[in-house]
matplotlib code that plots the C-alpha trace (Angstrom):
import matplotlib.pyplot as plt

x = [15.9, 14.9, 10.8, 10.0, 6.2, 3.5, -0.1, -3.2, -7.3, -9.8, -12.7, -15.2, -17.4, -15.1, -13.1, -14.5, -13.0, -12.4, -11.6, -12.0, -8.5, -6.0, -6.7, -4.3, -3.6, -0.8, 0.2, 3.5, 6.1, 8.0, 6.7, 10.2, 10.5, 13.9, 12.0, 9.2, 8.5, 5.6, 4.5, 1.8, -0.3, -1.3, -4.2, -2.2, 1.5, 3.1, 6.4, 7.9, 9.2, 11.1, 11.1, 13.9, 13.0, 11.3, 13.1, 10.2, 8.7, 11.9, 12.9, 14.6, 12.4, 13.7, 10.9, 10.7, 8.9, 7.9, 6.1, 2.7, 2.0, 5.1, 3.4, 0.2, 2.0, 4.0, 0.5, -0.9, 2.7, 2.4, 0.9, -2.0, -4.5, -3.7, -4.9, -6.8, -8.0, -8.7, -5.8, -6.6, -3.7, -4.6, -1.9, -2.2, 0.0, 3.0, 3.2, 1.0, -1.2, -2.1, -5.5, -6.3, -10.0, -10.0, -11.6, -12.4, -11.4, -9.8, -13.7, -14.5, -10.7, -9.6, -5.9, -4.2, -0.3, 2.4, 5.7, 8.2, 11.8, 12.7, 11.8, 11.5, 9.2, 6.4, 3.2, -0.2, -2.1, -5.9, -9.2, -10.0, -7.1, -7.8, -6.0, -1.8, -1.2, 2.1, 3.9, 1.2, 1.9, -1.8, -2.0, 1.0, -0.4, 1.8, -0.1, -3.6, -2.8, -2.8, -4.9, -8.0, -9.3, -12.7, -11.6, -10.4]
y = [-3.6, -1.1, 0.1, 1.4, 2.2, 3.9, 4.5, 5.2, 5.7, 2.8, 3.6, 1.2, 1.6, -0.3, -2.7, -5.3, -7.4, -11.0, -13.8, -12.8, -10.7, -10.8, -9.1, -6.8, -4.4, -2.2, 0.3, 2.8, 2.6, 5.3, 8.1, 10.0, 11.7, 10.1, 6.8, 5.0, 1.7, -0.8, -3.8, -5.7, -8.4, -9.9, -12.9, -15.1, -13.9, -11.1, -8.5, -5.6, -2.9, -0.7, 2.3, 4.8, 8.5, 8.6, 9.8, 10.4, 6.9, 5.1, 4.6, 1.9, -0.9, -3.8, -5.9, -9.3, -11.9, -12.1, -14.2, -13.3, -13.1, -10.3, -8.3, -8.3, -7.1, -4.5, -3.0, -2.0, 0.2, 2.2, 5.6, 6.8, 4.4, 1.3, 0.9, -1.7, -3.0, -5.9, -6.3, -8.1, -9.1, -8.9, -9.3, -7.0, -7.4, -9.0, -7.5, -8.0, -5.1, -5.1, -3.3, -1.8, -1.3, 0.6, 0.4, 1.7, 5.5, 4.9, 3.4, 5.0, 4.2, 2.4, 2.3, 0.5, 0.0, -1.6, -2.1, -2.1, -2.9, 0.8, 4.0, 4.3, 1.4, 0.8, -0.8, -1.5, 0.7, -1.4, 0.7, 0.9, 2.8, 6.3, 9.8, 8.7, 9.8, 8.4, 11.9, 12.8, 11.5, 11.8, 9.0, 7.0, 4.7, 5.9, 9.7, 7.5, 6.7, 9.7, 11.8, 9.1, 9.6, 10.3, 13.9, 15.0]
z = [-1.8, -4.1, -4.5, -7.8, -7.3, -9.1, -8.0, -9.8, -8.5, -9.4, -11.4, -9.5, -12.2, -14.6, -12.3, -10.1, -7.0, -8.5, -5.5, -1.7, -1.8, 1.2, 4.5, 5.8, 8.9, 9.2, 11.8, 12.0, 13.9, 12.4, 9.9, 10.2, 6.4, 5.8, 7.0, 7.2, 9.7, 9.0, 10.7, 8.4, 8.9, 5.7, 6.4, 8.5, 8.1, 9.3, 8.2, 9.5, 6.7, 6.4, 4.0, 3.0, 1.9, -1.6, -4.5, -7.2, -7.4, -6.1, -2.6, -0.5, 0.9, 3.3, 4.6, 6.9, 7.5, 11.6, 14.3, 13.9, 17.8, 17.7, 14.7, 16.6, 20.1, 18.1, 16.2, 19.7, 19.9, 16.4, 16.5, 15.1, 13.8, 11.7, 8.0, 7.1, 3.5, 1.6, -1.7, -4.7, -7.5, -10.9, -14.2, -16.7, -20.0, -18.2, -14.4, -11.5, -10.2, -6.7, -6.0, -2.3, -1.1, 2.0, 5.0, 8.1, 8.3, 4.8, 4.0, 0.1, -1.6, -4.1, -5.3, -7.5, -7.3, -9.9, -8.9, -11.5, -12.0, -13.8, -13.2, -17.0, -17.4, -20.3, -19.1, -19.8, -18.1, -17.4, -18.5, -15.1, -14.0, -13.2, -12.3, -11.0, -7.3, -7.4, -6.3, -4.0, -0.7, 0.9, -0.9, 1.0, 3.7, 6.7, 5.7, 5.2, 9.1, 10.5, 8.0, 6.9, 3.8, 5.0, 6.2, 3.2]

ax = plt.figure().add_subplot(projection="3d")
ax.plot(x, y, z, "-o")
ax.set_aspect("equal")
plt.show()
């Protein structure tokens, strides 16, 4: 219920996609600033989320699983433009990083994510991980929607 979440740029000089990755699409329903609502199809499955207010790098986060057919009726309704990108999962010391390439109007980044169980939290940070963009919210994906990348 809880999303304890910190983000960091990808040196693509250092880190390279291993496997094929996962597929996903995602569109807003909501980008209200107390919350956030997200349908996500993810290769062949598909959730809606949904996102309370961030406090730093915590903030609520309820997310379920839904028919695909439904997720793909309800992506035509969200505003804006949907974000798409290929994840890859990769462990580091003990915890599983998740690594977005963008596409589309997102086309040129590369974030990484770790999600972490205390605000307080050590980890091993990979060589490849470069500046943290976890308090700068261009770099959320509901503000990726409506302001890509590209035009920065």
């Amino acid at each position: 219920m809880v999303e304890i979440e910190r983000k960091f740029l990808v040196n693509t000089e250092l880190w390279k996609p291993l496997g094929n990755g996962s597929k996903i699409k995602q569109g807003y329903l909501s980008v209200d600033p107390d919350r956030v609502v997200r349908v996500r199809i993810a290769d062949d499955k598909a959730y809606i989320t949904i996102k309370g207010k961030p406090k730093g790098i915590v903030r609520t986060e309820l997310e379920y699983k839904i028919p695909l057919n439904e997720a793909e009726v309800m992506l035509k309704m969200c505003i804006d433009f949907p974000v798409e990108k290929t994840r890859f999962k990769e462990i580091v010391g003990n915890l599983m990083w998740e690594i977005d390439i963008f596409e589309g109007k997102n086309h040129g980044l590369v974030l990484a994510e770790i999600e972490l169980t205390d605000e307080n939290q050590k980890f091993d940070l990979p060589e490849w991980a470069g500046d943290e963009v976890s308090f700068d919210s261009r770099y959320y994906n509901s503000f990726l929607s409506k302001n890509p990348f590209k035009t920065w």
